[in-house]
Structures are given as C-alpha cells and as structure tokens.
VOBAZA-788196 format. One record per residue: chain; x, z, y of N, C-alpha, C, O in turn; residue number from 1; residue in three letters. Coordinates in nm, 3 decimals. Each point is the difference from the previous one (the first is absolute). Layout:
REM residues N
@chaine:A nu:X nw:Z nv:Y cau:X caw:Z cav:Y cu:X cw:Z cv:Y ou:X ow:Z ov:Y num:NUM residu:ALA
...
//
This chain:
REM residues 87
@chaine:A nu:0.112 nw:0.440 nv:2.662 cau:0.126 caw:0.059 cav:0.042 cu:0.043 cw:0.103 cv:-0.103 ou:-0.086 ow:0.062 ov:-0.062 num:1 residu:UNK
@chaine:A nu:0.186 nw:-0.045 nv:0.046 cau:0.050 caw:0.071 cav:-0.145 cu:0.025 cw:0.122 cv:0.084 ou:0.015 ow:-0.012 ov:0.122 num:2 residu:UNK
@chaine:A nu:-0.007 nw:0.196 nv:-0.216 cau:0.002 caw:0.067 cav:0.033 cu:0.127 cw:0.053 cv:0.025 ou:0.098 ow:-0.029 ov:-0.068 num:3 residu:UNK
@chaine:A nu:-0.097 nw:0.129 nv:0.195 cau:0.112 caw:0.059 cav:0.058 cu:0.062 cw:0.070 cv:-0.115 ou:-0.051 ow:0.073 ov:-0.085 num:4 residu:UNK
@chaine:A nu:0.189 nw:-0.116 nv:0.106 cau:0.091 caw:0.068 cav:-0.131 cu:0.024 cw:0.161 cv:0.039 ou:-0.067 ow:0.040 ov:0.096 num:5 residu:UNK
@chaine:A nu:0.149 nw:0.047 nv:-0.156 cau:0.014 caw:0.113 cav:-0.001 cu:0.047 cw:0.052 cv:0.131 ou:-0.058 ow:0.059 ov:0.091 num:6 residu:UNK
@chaine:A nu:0.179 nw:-0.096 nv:-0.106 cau:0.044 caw:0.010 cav:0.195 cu:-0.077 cw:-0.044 cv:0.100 ou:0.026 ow:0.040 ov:0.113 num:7 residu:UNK
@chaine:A nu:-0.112 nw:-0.113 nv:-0.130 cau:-0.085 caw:-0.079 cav:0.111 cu:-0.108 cw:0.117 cv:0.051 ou:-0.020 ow:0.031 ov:0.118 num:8 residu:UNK
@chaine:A nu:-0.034 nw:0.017 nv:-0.216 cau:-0.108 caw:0.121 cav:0.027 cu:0.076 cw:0.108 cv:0.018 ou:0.009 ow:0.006 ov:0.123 num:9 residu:UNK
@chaine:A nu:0.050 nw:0.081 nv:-0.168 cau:0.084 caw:0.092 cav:0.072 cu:0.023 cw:-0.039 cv:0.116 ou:-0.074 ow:0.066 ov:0.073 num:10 residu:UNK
@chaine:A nu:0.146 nw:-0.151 nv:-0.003 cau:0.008 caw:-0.007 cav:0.147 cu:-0.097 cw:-0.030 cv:0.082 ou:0.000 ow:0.027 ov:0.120 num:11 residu:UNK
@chaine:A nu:-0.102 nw:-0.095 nv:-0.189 cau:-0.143 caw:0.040 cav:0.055 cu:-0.050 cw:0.111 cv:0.040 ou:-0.050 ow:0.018 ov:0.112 num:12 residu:UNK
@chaine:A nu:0.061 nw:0.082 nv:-0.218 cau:-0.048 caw:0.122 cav:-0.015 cu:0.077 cw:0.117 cv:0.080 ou:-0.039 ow:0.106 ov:0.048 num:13 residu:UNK
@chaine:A nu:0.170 nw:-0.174 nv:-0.052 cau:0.087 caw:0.094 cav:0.117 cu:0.048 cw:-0.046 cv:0.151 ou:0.099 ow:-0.072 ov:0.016 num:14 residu:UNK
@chaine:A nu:-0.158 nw:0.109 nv:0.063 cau:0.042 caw:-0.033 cav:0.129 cu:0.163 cw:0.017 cv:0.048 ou:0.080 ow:-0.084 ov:0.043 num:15 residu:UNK
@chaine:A nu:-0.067 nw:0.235 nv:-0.070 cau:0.192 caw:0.019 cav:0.038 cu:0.065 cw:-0.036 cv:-0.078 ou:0.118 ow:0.014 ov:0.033 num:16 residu:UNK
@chaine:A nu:-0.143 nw:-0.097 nv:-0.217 cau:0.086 caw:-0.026 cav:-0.025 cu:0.026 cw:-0.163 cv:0.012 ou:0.101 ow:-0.070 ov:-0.009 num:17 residu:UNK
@chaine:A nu:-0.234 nw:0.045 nv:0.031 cau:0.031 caw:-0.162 cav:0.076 cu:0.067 cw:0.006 cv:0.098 ou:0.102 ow:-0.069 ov:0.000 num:18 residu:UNK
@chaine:A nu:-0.128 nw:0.144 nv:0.109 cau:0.078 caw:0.021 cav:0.135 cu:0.177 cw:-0.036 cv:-0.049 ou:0.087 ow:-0.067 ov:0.057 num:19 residu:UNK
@chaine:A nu:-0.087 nw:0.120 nv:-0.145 cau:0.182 caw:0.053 cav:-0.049 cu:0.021 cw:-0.086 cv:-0.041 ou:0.086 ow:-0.053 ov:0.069 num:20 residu:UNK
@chaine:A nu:-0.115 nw:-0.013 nv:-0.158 cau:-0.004 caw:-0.150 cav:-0.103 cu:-0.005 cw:-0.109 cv:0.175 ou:0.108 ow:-0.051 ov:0.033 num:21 residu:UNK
@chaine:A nu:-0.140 nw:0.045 nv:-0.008 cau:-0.027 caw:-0.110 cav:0.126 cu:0.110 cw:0.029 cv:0.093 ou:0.035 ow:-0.097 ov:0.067 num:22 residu:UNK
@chaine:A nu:0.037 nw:0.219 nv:-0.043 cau:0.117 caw:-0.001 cav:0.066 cu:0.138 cw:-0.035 cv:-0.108 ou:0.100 ow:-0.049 ov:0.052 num:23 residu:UNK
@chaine:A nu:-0.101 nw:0.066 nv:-0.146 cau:0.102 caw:0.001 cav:-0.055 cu:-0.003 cw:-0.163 cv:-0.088 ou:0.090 ow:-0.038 ov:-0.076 num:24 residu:UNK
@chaine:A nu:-0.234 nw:-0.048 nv:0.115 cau:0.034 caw:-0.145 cav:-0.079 cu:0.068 cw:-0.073 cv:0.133 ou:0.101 ow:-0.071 ov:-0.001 num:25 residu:UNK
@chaine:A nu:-0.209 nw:0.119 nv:0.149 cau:0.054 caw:-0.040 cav:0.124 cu:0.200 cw:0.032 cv:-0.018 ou:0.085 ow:-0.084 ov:-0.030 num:26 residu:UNK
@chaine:A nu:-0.074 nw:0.177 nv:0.050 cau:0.164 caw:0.005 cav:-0.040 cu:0.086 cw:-0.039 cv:-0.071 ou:0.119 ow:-0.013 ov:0.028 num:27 residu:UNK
@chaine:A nu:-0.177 nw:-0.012 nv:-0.138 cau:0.031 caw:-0.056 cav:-0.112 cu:0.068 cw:-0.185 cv:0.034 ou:0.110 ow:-0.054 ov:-0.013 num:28 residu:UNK
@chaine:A nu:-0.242 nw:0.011 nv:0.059 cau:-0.041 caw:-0.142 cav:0.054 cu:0.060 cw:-0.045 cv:0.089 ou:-0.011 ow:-0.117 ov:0.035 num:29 residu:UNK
@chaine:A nu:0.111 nw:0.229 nv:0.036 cau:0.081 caw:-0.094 cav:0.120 cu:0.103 cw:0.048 cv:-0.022 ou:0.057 ow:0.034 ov:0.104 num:30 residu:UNK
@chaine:A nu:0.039 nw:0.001 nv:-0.255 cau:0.101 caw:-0.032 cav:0.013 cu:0.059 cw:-0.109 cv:0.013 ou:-0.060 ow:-0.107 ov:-0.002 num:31 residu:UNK
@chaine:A nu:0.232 nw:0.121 nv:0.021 cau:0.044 caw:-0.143 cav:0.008 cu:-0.034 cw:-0.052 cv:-0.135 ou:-0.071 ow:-0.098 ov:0.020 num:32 residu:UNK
@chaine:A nu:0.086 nw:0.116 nv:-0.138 cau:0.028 caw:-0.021 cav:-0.169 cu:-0.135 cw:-0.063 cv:0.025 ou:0.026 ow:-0.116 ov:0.033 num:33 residu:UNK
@chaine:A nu:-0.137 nw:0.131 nv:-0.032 cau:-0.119 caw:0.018 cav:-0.021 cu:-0.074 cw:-0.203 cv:0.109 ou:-0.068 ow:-0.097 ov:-0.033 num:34 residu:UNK
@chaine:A nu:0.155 nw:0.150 nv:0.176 cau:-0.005 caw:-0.128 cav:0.078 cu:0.021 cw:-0.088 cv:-0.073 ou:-0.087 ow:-0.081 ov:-0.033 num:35 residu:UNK
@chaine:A nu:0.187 nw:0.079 nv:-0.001 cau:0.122 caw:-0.113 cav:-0.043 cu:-0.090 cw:-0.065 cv:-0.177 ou:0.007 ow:-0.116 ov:-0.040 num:36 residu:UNK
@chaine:A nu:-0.066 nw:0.210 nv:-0.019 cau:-0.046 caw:-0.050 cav:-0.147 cu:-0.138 cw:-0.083 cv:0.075 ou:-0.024 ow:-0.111 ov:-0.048 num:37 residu:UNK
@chaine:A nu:-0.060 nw:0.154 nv:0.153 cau:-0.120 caw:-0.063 cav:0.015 cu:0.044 cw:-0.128 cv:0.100 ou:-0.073 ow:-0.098 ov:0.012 num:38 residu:UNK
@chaine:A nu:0.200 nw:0.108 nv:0.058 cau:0.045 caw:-0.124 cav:0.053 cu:0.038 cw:-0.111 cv:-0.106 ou:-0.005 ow:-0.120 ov:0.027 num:39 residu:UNK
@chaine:A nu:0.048 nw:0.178 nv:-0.172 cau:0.066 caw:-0.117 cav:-0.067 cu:-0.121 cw:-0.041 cv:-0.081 ou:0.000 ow:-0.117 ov:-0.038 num:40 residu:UNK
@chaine:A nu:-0.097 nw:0.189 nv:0.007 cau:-0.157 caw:-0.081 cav:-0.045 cu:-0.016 cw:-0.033 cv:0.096 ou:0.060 ow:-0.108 ov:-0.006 num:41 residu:UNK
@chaine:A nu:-0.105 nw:0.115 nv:0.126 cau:-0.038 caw:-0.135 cav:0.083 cu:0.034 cw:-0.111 cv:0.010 ou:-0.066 ow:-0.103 ov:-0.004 num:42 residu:UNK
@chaine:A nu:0.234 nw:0.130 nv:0.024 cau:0.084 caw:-0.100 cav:-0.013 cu:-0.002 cw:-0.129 cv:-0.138 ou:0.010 ow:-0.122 ov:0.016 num:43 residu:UNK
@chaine:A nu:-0.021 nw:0.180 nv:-0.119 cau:-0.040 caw:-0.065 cav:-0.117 cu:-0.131 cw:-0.083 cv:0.008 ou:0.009 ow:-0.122 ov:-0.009 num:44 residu:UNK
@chaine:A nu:-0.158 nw:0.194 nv:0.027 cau:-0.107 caw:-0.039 cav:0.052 cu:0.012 cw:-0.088 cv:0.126 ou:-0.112 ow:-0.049 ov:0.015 num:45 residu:UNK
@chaine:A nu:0.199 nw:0.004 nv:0.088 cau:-0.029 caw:-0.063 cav:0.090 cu:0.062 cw:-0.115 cv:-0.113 ou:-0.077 ow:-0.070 ov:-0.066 num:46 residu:UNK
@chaine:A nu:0.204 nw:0.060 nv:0.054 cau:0.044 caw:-0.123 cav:-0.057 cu:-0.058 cw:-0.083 cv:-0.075 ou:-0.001 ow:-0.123 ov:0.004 num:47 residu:UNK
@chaine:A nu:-0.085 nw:0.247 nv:-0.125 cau:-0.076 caw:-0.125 cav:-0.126 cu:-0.107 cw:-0.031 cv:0.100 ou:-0.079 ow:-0.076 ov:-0.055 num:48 residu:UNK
@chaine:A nu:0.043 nw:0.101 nv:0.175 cau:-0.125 caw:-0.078 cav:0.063 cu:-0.157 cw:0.106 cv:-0.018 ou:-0.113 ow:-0.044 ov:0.019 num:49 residu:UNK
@chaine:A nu:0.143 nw:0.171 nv:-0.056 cau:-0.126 caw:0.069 cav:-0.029 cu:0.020 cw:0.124 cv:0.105 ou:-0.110 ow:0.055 ov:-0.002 num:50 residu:UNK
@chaine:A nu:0.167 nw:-0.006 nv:0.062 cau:-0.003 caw:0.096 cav:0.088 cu:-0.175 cw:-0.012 cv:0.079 ou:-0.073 ow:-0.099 ov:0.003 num:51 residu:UNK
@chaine:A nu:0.049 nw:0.228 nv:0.047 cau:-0.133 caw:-0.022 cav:0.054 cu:-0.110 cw:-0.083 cv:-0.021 ou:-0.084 ow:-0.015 ov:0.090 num:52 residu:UNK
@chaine:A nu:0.070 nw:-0.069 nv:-0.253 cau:-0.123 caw:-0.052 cav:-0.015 cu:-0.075 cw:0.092 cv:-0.092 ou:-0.099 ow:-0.031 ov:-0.066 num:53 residu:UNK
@chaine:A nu:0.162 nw:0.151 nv:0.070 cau:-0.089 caw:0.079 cav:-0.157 cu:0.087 cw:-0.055 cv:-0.152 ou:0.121 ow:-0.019 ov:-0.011 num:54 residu:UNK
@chaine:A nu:-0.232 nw:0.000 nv:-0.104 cau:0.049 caw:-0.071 cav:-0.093 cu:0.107 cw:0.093 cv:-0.110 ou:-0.024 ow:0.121 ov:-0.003 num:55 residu:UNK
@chaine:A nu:0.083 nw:-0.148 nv:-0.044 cau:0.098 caw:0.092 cav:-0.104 cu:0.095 cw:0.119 cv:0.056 ou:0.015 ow:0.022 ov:0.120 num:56 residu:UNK
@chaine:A nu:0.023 nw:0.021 nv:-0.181 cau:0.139 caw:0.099 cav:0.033 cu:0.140 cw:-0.022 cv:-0.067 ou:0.012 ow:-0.051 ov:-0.111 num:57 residu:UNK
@chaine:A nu:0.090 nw:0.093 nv:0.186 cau:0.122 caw:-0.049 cav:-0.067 cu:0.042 cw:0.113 cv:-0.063 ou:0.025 ow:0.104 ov:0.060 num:58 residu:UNK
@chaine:A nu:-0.013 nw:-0.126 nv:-0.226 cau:0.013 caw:0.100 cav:-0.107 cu:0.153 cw:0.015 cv:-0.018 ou:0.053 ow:-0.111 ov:-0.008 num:59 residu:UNK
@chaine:A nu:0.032 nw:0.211 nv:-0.001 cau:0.113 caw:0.003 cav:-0.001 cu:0.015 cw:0.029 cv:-0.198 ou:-0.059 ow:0.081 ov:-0.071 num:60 residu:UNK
@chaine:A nu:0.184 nw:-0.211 nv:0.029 cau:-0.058 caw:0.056 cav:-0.142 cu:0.169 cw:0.052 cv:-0.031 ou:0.091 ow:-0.028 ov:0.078 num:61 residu:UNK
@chaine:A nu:-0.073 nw:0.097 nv:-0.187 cau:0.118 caw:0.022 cav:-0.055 cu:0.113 cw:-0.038 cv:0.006 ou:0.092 ow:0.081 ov:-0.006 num:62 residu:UNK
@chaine:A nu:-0.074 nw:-0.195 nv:0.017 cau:0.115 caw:-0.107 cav:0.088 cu:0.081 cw:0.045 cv:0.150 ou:0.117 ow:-0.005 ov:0.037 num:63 residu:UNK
@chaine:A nu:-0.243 nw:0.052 nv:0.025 cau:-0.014 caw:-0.010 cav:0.155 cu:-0.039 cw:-0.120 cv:0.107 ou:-0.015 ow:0.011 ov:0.122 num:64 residu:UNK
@chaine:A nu:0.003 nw:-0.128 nv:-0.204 cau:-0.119 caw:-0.093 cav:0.066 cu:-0.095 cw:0.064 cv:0.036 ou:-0.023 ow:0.120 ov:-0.016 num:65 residu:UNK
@chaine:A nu:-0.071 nw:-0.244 nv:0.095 cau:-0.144 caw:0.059 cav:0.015 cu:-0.080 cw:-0.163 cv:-0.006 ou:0.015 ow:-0.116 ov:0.039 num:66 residu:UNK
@chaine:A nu:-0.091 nw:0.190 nv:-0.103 cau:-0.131 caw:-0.091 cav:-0.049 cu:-0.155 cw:-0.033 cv:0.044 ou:-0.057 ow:0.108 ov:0.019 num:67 residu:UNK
@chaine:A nu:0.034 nw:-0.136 nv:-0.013 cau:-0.165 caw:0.006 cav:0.059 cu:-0.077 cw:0.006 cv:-0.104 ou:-0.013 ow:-0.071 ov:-0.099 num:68 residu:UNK
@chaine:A nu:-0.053 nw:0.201 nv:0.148 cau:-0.086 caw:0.031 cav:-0.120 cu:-0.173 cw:0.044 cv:0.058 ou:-0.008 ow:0.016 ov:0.122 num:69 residu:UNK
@chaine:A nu:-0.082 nw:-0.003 nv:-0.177 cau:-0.135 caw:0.036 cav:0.030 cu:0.066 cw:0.109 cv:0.042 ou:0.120 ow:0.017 ov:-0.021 num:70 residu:UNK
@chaine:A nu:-0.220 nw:0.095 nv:0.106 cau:0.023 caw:0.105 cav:0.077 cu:-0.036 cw:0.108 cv:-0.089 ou:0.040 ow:0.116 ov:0.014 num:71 residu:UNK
@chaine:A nu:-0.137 nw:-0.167 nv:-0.129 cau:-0.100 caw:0.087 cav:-0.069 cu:0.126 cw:0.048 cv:-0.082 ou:0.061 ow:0.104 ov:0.025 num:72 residu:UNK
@chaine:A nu:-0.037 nw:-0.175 nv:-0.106 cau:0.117 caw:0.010 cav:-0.090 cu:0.116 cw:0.045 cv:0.051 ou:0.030 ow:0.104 ov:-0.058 num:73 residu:UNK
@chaine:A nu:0.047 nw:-0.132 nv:0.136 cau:0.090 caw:0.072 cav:0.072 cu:0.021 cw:0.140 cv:0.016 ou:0.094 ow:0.071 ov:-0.036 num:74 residu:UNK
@chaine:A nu:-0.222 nw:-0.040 nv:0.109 cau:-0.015 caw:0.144 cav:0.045 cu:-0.037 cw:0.092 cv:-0.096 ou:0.057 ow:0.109 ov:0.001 num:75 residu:UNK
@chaine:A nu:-0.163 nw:-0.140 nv:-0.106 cau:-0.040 caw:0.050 cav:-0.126 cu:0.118 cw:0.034 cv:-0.074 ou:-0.025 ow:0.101 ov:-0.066 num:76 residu:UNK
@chaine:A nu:0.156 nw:-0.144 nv:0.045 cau:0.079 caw:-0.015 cav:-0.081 cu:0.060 cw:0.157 cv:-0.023 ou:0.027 ow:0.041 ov:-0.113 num:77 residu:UNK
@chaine:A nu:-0.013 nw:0.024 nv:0.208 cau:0.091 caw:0.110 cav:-0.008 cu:-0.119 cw:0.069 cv:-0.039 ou:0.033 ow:0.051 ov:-0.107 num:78 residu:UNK
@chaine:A nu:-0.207 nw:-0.005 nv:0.142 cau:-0.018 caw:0.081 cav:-0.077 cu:-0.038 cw:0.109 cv:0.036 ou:-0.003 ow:0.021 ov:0.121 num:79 residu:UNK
@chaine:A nu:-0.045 nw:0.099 nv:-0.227 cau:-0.038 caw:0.163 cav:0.045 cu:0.107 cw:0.021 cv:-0.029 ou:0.066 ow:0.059 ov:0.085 num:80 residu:UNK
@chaine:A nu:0.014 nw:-0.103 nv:-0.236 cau:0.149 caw:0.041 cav:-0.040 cu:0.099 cw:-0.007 cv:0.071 ou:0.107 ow:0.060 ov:-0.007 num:81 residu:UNK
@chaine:A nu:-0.150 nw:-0.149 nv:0.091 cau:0.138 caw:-0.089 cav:0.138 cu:0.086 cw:-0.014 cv:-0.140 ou:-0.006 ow:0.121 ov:-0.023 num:82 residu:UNK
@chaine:A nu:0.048 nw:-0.150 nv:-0.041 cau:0.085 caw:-0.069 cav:-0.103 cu:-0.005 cw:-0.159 cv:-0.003 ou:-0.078 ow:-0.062 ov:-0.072 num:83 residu:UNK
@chaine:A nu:0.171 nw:0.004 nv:0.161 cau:0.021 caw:-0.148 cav:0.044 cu:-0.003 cw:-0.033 cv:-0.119 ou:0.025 ow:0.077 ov:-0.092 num:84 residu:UNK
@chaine:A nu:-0.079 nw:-0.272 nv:0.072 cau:-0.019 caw:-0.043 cav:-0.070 cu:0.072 cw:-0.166 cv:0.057 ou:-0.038 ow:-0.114 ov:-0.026 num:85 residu:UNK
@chaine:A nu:0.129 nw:0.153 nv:0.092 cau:-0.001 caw:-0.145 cav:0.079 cu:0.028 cw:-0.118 cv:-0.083 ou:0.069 ow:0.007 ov:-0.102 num:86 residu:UNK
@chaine:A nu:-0.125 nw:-0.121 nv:0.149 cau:0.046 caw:-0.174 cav:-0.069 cu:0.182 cw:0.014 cv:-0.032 ou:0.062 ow:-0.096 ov:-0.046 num:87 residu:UNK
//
C-alpha cells in the first residue's frame, strides 16, 4: 500500500481539523452544482454499460468528452502541483 500523502497525515494527526474538513466536504457534496456533475457521470457510466461493475473511470479530457481511462492514471494526473495535464 503506498504511503499517506501530505494532507492524508495531517488529518490523521488532527482530530478538529478533520472534524472541519468533514463538515465542509459533507456541504460541499450536496450542493445542487455538485448533484447534478455526479448525476451526469453516472449517467454516462450507465449508458456505455459500466456503471457499478468497478473497472475504469470516465476521464474528462480538454474537449469536454469523457473517456475511459485506468483510475490509476486519471487520478494521478493532477498531482502535488494540481497542475492539470488533461488528454
């Protein structure tokens, strides 16, 4: 298992500021904006036939398509820099 990145141990290490971080992703997570983007990946994922088997992720590239891509690669992409690199 690869090691906890920088933020990962800090909120380990801090109880109230996980507390804070956990109310404010919860809030975050049920806006409408927020519904509506994880409704239209599903939506995409049900159609090509991969919704709920596991398997790839749908990579949004420069265009604004979305692609299926490994998960590894996907998520890796943005980084410590977060400086997108998208397809």
């Amino acid at each position: 298992m690869a090691a906890k990145s920088r933020s990962a141990r800090y909120y380990a290490s801090n109880p109230k500021a996980r507390a804070k971080k956990k109310k404010y992703d919860t809030s975050y997570h049920s806006t409408p904006e927020r519904k509506k983007y994880r409704s239209e990946l599903n939506s995409a994922r049900r159609k090509r036939g991969i919704y709920g088997k596991g398997g790839g992720d749908l990579s949004h590239t420069k265009s604004g398509t979305l692609v299926r891509e490994s998960a590894s690669k996907n998520r890796a992409r943005n980084g410590a820099n977060r400086k997108s690199t998208k397809k």
